[in-house]
C-alpha positions as CSV (number, residue, x, y, z in Angstrom):
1,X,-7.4,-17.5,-107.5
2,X,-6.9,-19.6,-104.4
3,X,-9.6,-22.0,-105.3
4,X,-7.9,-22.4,-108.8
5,X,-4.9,-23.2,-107.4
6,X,-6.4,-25.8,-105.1
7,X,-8.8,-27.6,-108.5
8,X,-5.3,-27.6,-110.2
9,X,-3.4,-29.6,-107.6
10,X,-6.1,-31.8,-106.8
11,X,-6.0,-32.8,-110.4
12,X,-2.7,-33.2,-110.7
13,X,-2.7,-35.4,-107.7
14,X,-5.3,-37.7,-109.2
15,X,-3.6,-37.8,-112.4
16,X,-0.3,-39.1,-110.6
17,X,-2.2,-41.4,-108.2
18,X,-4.4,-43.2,-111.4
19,X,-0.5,-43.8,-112.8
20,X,0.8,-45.7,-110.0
21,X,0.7,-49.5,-110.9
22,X,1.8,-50.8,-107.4
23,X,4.1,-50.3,-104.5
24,X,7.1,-51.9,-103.4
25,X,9.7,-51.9,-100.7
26,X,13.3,-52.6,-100.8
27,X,14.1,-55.6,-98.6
28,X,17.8,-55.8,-97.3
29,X,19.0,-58.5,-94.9
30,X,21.7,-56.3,-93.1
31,X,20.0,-56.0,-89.7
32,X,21.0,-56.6,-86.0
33,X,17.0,-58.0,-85.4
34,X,15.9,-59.5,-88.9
35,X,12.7,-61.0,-88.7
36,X,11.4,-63.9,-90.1
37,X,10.9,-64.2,-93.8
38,X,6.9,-65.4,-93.9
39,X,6.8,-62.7,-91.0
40,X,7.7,-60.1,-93.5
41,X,5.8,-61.6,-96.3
42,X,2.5,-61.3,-94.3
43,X,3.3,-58.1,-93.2
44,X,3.9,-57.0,-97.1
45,X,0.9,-58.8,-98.2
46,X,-1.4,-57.4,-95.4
47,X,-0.3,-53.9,-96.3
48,X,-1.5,-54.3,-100.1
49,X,2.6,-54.0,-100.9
50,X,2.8,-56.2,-104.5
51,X,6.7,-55.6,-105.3
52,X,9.7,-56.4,-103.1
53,X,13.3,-55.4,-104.1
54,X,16.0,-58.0,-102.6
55,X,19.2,-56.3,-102.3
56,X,20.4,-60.0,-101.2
57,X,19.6,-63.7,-102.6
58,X,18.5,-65.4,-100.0
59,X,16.6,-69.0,-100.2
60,X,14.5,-68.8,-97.1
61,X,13.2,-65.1,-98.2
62,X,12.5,-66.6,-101.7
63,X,10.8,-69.6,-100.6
64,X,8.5,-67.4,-97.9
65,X,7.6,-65.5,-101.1
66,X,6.7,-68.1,-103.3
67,X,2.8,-68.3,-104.0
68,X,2.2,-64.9,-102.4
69,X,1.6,-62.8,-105.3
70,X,4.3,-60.5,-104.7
71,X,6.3,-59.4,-107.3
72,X,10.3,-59.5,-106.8
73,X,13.3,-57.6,-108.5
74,X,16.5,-59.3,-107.0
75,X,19.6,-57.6,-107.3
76,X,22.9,-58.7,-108.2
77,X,25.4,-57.7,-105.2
78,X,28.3,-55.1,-106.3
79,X,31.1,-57.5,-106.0
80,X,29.9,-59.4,-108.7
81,X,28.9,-57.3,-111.3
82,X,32.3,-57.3,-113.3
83,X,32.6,-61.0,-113.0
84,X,29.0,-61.0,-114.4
85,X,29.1,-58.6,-117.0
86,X,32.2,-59.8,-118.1
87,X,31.0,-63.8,-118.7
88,X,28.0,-65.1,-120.2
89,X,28.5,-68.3,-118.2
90,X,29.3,-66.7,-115.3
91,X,26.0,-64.6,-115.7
92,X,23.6,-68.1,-116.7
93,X,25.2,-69.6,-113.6
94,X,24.1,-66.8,-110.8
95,X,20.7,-66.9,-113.0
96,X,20.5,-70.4,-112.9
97,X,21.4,-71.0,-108.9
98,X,19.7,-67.7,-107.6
99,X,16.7,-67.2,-109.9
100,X,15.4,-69.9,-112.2
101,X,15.3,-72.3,-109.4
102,X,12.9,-70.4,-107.5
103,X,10.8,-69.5,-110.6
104,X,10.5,-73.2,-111.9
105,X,9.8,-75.0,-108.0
106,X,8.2,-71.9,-105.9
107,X,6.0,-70.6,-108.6
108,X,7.8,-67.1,-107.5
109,X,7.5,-63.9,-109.6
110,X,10.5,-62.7,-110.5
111,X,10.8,-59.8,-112.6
């Protein structure tokens, strides 16, 4: 019975780890000792990390991502959500300044 038991997880496990189509991280920039953006990038890249979560739009941390192969998800901070969700221009502005320009110049992938 044991041994069946065993065979069944150790299926299971394969079956969840042939699903997985990447990792990612979540990459906030509230800290008392940030490092350096292309710091963190190398240390994503080297760890085989391909998607990064930016809970903050931040230039330098886009541009140190550019070209890196790294797939990015930025969010949209809480205090602007209403003013987003509530204007179409609003929401093609923040796209325009935060996202598009990175996508078009930096070659970043932004999902």
């Amino acid at each position: 019975m044991g041994l069946f038991k065993g065979l069944v997880f150790t299926l299971a496990l394969l079956l969840i780890m042939a699903a997985v189509t990447g990792i990612g991280v979540n990459w906030g920039t509230q800290a008392t000792h940030p490092l350096p953006p292309p710091t963190v990038v190398r240390m994503i890249t080297d760890n085989g990390i391909q998607k990064v979560k930016l809970f903050d739009v931040d230039s330098s941390i886009l541009n140190a991502l550019s070209n890196s192969g790294v797939q990015v998800m930025v969010g949209i901070p809480n205090d602007m959500l209403s003013a987003l969700a509530n204007s179409v221009q609003a929401a093609e502005n923040w796209v325009a300044t935060n996202v598009s320009t990175h996508v078009s110049s930096n070659g970043l992938d932004i999902r």
